[in-house]
N, C-alpha and C positions, 0 to 999 in steps of 0.2 A: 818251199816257196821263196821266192829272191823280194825282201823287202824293197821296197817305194822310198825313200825319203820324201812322202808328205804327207801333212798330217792337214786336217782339215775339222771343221767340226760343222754342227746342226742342230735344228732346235727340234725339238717332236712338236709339230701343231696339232696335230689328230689324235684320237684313243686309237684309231687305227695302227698308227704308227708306232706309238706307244708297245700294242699287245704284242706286238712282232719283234720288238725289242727283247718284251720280257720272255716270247716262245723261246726264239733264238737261243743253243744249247754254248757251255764254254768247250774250247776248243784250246788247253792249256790254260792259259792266265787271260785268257780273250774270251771273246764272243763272237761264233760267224752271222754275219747280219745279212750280208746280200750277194748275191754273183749275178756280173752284167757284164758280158764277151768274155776277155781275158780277165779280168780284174776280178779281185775278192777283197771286200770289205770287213775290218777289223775291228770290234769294237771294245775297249781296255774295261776290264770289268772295274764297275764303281758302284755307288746306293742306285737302289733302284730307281730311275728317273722320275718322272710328272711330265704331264703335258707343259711345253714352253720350258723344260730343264734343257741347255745344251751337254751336247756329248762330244767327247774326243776322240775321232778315228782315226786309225792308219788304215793307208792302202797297200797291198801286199800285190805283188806279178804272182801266177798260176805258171809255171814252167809247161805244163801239160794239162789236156783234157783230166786225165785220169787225177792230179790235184783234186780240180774244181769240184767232180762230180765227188771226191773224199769229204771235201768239205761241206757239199750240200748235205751227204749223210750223215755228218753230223751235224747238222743245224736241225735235222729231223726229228733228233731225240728227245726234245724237250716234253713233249707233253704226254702223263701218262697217266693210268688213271689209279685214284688212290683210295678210292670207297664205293660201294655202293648199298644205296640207302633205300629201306619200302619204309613206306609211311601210310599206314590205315587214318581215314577218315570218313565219317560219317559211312555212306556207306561205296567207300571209294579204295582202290590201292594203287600209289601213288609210287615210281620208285625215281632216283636221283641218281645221278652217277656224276660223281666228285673228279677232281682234276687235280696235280700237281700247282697248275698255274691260276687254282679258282675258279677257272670256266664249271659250271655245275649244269648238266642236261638234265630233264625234266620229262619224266614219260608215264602212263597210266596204261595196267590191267585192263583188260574188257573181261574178262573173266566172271563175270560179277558174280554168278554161282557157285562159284568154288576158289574165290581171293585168296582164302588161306594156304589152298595147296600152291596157288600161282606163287604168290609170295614166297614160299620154301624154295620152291624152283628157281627164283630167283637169287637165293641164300646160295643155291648151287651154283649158278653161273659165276657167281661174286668170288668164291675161290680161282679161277681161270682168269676174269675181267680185271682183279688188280695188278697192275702196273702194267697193261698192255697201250698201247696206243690206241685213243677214240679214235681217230681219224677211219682207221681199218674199219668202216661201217661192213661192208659186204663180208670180208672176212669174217667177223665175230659173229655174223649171224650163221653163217656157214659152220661154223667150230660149234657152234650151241646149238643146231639144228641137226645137225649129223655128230655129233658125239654119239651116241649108242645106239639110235635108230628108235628111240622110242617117243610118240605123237601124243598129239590130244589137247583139249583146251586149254589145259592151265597150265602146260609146257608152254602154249603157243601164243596165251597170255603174256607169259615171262618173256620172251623173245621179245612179245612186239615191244611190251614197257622199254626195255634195257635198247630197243632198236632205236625205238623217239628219243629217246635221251640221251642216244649216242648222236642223230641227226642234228637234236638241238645243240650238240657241242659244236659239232663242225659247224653248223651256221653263225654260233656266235664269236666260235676262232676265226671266220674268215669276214665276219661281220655282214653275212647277209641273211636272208628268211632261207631257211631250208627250200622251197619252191627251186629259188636260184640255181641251188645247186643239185636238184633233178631235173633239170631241165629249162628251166625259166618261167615267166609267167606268161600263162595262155588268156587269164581274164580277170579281172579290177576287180570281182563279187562274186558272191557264191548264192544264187537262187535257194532255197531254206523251205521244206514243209514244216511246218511246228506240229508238234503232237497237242490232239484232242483227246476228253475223256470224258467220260459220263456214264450213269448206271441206267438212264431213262434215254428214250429217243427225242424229250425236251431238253435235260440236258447238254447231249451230241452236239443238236441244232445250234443251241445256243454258243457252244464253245466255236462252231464252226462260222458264226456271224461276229464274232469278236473276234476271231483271226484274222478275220477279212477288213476289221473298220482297223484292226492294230497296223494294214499294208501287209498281210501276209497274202503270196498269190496261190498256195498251195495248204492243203491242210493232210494230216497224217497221224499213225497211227489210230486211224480212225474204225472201227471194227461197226461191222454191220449187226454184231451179238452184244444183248443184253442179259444179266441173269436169268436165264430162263425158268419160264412157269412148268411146274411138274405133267408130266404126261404131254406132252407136244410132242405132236407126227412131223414125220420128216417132211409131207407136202405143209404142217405148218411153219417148220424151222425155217424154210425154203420162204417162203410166202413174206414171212415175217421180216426175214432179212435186206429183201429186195425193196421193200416197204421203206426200209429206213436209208438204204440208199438212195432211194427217190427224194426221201424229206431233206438230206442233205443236198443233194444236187438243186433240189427246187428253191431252196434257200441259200445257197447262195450263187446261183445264177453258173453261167460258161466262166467268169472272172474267175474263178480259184479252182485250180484242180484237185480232186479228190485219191487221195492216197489210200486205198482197201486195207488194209491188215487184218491178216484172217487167223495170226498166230498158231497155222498148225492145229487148227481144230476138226479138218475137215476128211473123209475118206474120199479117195479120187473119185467116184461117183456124183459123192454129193459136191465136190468143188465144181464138176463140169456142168450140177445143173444150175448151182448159184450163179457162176460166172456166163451162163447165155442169158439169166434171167436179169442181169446188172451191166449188162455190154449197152444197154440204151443210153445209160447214164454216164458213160464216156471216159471210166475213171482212171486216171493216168496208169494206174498198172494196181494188180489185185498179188498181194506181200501173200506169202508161205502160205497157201492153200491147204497143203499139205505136210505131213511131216519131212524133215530134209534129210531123211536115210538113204531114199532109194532115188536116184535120178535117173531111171528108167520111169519109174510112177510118174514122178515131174512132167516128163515128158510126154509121157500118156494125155495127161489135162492138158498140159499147153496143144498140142494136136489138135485137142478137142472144144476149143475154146476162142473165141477171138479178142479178151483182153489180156493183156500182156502181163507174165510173169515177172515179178520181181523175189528173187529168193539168194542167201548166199551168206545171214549173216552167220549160219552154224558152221560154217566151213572154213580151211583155217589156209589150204594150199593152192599154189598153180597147178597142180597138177587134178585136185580135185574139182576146181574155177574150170579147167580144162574138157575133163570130161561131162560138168553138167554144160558147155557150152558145145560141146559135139553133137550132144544129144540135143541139139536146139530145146531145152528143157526152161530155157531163159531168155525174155526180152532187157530184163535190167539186173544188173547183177548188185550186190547188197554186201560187199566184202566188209567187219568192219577192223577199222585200220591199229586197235589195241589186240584183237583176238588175232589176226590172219599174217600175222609175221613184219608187224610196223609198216614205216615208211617204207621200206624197202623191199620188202613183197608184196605189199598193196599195187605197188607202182608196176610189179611185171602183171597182175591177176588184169590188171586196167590195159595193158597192151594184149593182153592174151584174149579182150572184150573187145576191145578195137577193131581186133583181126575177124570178128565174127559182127562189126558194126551193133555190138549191144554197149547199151551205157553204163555208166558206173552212179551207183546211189548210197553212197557209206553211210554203213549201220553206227550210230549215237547213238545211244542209251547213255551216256556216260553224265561226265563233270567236263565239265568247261578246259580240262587239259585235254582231253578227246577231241572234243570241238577244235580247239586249235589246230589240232593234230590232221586232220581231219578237212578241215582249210589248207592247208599245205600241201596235200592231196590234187587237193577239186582244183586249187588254180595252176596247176600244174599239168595237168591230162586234156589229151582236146576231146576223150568222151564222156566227160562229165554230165551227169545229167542235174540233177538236185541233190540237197544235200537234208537227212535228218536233222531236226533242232530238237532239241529238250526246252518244252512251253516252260520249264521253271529258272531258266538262267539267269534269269533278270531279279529273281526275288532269292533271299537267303534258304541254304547257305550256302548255294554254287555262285550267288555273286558276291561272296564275301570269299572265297576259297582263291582265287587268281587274283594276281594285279594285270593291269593294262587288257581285260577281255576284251574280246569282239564285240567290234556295233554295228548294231542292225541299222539299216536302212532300207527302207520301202523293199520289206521282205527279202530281204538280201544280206549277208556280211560280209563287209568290207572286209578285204584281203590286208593284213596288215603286213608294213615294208619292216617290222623289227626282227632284230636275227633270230636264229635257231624258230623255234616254232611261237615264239612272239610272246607267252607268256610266262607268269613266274608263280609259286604259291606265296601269297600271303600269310609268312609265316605269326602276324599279330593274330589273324583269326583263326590258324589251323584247331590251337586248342578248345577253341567253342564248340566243336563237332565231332568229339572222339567217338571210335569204329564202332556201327552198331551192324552186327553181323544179321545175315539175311536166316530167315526163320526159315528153317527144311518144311518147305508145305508142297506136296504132290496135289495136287485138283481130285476130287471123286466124284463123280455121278452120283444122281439119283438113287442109283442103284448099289453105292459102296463101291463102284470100283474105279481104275482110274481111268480119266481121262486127260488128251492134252489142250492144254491150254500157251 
């Protein structure tokens, strides 16, 4: 390069400006900070600045392309990544992935069944993932997904963790919400069922008319089954069910839609004769009917049926999102975005819905990192349908777990403009909640044997 005789200096007024400084790699006893046409910018290494510190540049001439583009590769190098961290909580797995430059991403397990295996799995990745560049989103999950060909939840739990918290770097290296950089934002809110729950069909009711006075327009997780009385016939099962769908619809009017969740209790038989018996009551779509092994079966009910499918949150790929939407086995698909391969395969499973005109409804169960996660999603997709809420966010200790959560408004959460996936953990409260592992309880019948629930 043929030096410039001129020096020139500047003050950083931005943190933007700022971070770009400190990415920026040395290049000899310099720093490359920018290229605009012929020109590269030099920057003499000194302490590390502050916003409003000036600096002193040289301007350097590029005799050639093949210079510039040397120099941009190395302005590349800066950021790599230097830990990755899982953090159990309550009953949450949380993992972090550290940076040379401080940027720290933030991603959560869907897993919730099997945390402990997810988290190991993640112990694995962490040998591969240090010192690689975050930025390489697609890459790293391709390297951890195809390393040896072996699947299943708490692989795919691992993945999605380590996927959000690589998102969240890159949004706050570049300083905008991850949405921006999948695509942009499609809309301001995110429409929200909140989950109901009750042992009694007074109960149900009641959660479902204090959703509605909270401004919620949608209610969910709603199950048409209560513990059942011993010796019930299936024309009672049947009977009884529909019964309580009624009491919900009638209470709270067309104003809020009812979300079915049927958690996979049902033989395709009896889901086809529940679902003509509850198609009066208009319910926005009837959740896992059946169990989610075979989407052939899927497909069989939906045939036979005229309220619409929602099923998808046991499933983890495109390829599998693929085949239950060939089989039209699905009106709303239920990917969720900690179990099904992060930001980053959420986002193809949601174009691969598109192309079949079915919505996207992502499965929450989580913590309020999910939720986020999750928001970054919905405002980003134009088949978005609604989105899961967890009724406990607002109360401890998932609102003591994150700083800056989402707020609701008239049944909706604001799409928040802070980078990466917009929240952080609160690490004053983390230690109020340490990990209470999930009790192994399979369900049994009447009769001793199992059932699913």
């Amino acid at each position: 390069m043929v030096q410039i005789d001129l020096i020139f200096s500047f003050r950083f007024k931005r943190k933007t400006e700022l971070r770009l400084f400190r990415r920026v790699s040395y290049l000899g006893d310099c720093r490359f900070l920018s290229c605009s046409f012929s020109r590269v910018s030099i920057v003499r290494k000194a302490a590390a600045p502050a916003v409003n510190d000036w600096v002193w540049v040289k301007i350097y001439m590029a005799s050639n392309r093949d210079e510039i583009a040397y120099a941009i590769s190395l302005g590349d190098m800066g950021l790599k990544i230097t830990d990755v961290e899982t953090i159990f909580a309550d009953r949450w797995l949380f993992v972090r992935v550290h940076t040379d430059e401080g940027l720290v991403g933030l991603g959560e397990s869907g897993t919730w069944g099997y945390l402990e295996a997810s988290e190991r799995a993640v112990q694995t990745f962490k040998r591969y993932l240090i010192g690689q560049d975050p930025l390489r989103v697609e890459h790293h999950w391709q390297y951890m997904y195809r390393n040896s060909h072996f699947r299943g939840a708490a692989i795919m739990g691992a993945i999605s963790a380590v996927d959000i918290a690589l998102w969240d770097i890159a949004g706050k290296h570049f300083g905008v919400p991850c949405f921006q950089l999948l695509g942009g934002k499609c809309r301001d809110k995110v429409r929200v069922y909140v989950h109901v729950f009750g042992n009694t069909t007074e109960e149900l009711v009641k959660g479902c008319l204090e959703a509605k006075k909270r401004g919620f327009t949608a209610v969910g997780h709603l199950s048409p089954f209560i513990p059942e009385s011993p010796g019930m016939t299936h024309s009672m099962k049947m009977e009884d069910a529909a019964k309580r769908v009624k009491a919900y619809r009638e209470a709270v009017g067309d104003g809020v839609d009812l979300c079915i969740e049927i958690h996979r209790q049902l033989s395709p038989a009896e889901a086809i004769v529940l679902a003509k018996k509850i198609a009066e009551y208009r319910p926005l779509f009837y959740e896992d009917p059946i169990l989610p092994d075979s989407f052939h079966a899927m497909a069989e009910v939906a045939g036979h049926i005229d309220v619409p499918i929602a099923t998808g949150e046991r499933i983890h790929t495109i390829w599998e999102f693929e085949e239950l939407l060939m089989k039209g086995a699905v009106q709303y698909i239920r990917p969720d975005v900690c179990m099904a391969g992060g930001l980053t395969h959420v986002k193809k499973i949601a174009a691969l819905a598109e192309a079949h005109y079915v919505k996207v409804v992502p499965h929450n169960p989580l913590s309020p990192v999910s939720t986020a996660a999750c928001v970054q999603l919905d405002a980003c997709i134009p088949n978005f349908a609604i989105q899961e809420y967890p009724h406990d966010e607002g109360v401890p200790p998932k609102s003591e777990l994150v700083k800056y959560p989402l707020k609701v408004e008239g049944g909706c959460l604001l799409v928040s403009d802070k980078p990466g996936i917009g929240v952080e953990l609160n690490e004053e409260k983390l230690g109020n909640y340490p990990y209470r592992p999930r009790r192994f309880v399979t369900f049994l019948g009447e009769d001793g044997s199992v059932i699913d629930m």
